[in-house]
N, C-alpha and C positions, 0 to 999 in steps of 0.2 A: 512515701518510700523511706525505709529505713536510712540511716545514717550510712555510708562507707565502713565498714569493720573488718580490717586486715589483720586483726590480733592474731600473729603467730604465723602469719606466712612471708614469704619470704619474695622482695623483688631485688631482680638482677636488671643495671640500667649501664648501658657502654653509654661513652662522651659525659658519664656523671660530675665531671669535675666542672664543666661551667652551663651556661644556657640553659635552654631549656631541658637537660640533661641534669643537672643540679637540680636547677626546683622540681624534679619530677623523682627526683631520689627523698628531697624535703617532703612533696604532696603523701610518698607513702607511706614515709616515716611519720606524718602527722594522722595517717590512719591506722598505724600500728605497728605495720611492717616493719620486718629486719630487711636493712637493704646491705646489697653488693655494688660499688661504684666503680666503672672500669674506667679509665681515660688513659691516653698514651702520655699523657702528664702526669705523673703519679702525685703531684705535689697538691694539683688543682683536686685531685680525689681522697687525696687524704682531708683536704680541708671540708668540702662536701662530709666527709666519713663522722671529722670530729664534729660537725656542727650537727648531724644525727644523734652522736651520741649525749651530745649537749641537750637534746631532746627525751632523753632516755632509754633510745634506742642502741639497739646491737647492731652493728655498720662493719663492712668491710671496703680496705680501699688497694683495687689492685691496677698494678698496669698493665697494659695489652695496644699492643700494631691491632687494631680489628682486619687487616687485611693480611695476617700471618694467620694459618690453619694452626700453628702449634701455640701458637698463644692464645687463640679464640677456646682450643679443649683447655686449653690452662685457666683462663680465669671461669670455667664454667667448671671444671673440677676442684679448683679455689674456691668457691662458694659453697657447692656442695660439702667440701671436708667443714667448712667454717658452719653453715645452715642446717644442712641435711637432704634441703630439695629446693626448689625452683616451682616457685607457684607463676610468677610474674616476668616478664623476660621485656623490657624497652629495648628494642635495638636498633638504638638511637645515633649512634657517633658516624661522624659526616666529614664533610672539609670541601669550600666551598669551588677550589680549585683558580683558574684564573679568568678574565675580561677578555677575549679576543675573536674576531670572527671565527668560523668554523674554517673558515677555509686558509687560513694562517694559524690555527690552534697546535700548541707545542705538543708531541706525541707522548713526551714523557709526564705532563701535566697529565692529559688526558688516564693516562695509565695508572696515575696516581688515584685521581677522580673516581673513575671506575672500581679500582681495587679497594677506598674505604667503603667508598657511600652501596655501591655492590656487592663487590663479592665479600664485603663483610658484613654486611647482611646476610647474604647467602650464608655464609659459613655460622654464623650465629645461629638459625634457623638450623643446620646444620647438625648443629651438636647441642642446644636445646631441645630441640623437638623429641628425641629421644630420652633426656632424665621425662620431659611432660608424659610421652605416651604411655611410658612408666607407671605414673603418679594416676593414668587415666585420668588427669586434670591438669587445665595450665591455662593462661592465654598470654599473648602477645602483641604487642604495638611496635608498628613497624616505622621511622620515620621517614618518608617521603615528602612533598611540597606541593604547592601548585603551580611550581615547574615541573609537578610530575603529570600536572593536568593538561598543560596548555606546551605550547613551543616557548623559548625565553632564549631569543637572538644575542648572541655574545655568549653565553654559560653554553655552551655545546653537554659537555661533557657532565655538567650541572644535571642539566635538565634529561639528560640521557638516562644518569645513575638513577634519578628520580621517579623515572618514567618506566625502569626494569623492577625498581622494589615493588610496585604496584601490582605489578604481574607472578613475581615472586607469594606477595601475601595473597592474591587470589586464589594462586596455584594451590600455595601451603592448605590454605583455608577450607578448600576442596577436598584435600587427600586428609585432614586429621579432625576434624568434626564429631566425625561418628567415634574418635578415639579420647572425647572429652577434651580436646583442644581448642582452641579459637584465635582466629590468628586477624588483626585486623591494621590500617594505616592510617597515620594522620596525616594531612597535605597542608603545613603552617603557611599562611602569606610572610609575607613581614614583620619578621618580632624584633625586638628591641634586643639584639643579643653581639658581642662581637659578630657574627660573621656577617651581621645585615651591613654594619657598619663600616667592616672589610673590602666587601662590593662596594659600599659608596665611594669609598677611598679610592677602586680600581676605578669606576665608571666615571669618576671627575675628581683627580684628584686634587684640583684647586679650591672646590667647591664641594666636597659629599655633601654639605647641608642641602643642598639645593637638589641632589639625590632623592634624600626624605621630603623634604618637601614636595616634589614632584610623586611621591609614592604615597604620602598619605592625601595629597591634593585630589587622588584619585580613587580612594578608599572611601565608603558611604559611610564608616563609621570618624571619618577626620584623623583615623591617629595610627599608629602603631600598635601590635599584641605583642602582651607583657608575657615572660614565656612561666610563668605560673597561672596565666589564662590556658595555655598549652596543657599544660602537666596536669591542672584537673579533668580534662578531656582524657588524658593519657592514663589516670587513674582511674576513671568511669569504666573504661574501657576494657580495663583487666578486671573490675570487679563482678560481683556477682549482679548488681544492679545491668548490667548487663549481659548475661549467660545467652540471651538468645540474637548477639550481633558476631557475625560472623563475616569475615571477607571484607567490611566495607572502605571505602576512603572515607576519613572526616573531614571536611573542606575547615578549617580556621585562620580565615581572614578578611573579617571584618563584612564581607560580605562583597570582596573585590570580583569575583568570578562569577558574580551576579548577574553584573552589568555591563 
């Protein structure tokens, strides 16, 4: 198999400013790509943008609520005027939300939950699909979990938002196929990124060590994924090394959901 060669196309990645959202704006900059960083931190994507262009690349670093409809067409008409099109689309930016049964879960948490990790995906898909169907070319990566696979007692709202992108990127993947599009999801176990760390923090917060330890104790591979183990998968994905995957989940975690 040839090498990865994005010379001259363009990815667009929401959450770019840290995790696996950062190194996945890095993995396409190192294949060539001009990237667009969206985070609602603009600060955290500006540094993403400049350490691209420390690479050579041409980078944009915008901010965006991904769960406001008029900022999601904003930073996708922001790249467009900066690029010209949208080969690559990550629509990635999450937020983990909070620790508590379902059945005492805060409604406005919930509401928050729901409106990044969903309907901004949705709206992403939204107002990309359209420059792609355009282009008759594109693909997408969707982030989801393996609380999009399984139930994950205490994350309600977590594991909800997770469990609708899934059905989202089927759906998508179904309707734009035949229109040169391809839309597919990753499902990350545990990566080493603040939010995994945030959770430990809720779930003990005397002890998060003892969190990961409990979470890798149970992982076949002993450890935690590094979220540039993600972001090559996330780049495979939009590339042409893959043209004929469409719709799927990609399970990355260590091989937790194995066993």
């Amino acid at each position: 198999m040839k090498a990865i060669d994005m010379q001259d196309r363009v990815a667009l990645v929401t959450g770019g400013g840290s995790g696996i959202g950062r190194a996945a704006c890095l993995e396409f900059a190192y294949a060539g790509a001009r990237v667009a960083a969206v985070d609602i931190d603009v600060e955290s994507a500006e540094k993403t943008a400049a350490e691209i262009r420390a690479l050579g690349r041409q980078s944009l670093a915008v901010r965006a609520d991904v769960s406001q409809s008029a900022q999601v067409q904003a930073y996708v008409q922001q790249t467009l005027d900066k690029f010209g099109r949208i080969d690559y689309f990550f629509n990635n930016a999450g937020t983990e939300g909070r620790v508590a049964p379902l059945a005492e879960y805060d409604e406005a948490v919930w509401d928050r939950v729901i409106g990044v990790n969903l309907k901004g995906v949705f709206l992403g898909l939204r107002y990309v699909l359209p420059v792609m169907i355009a282009q008759k070319k594109g693909a997408i990566v969707n982030t989801s979990s393996v609380a999009g696979t399984v139930g994950a007692p205490t994350l309600a709202a977590y594991s909800a938002s997770k469990h609708g992108i899934l059905g989202l990127t089927r759906t998508a993947a179904g309707e734009v196929g035949k229109q040169g599009v391809r839309v597919n999801a990753i499902c990350p176990g545990p990566i080493n990124t603040r939010m995994v760390r945030s959770l430990a923090e809720m779930i003990n917060p005397d002890d998060p060590d003892a969190v990961a330890k409990f979470n890798i104790g149970r992982n076949p591979m002993g450890r935690y994924g590094e979220p540039d183990e993600v972001a090559r998968i996330v780049v495979f994905l939009c590339s042409d090394a893959s043209d004929y995957v469409n719709g799927v989940a990609w399970l990355i975690d260590g091989g937790r959901t194995a066993i």
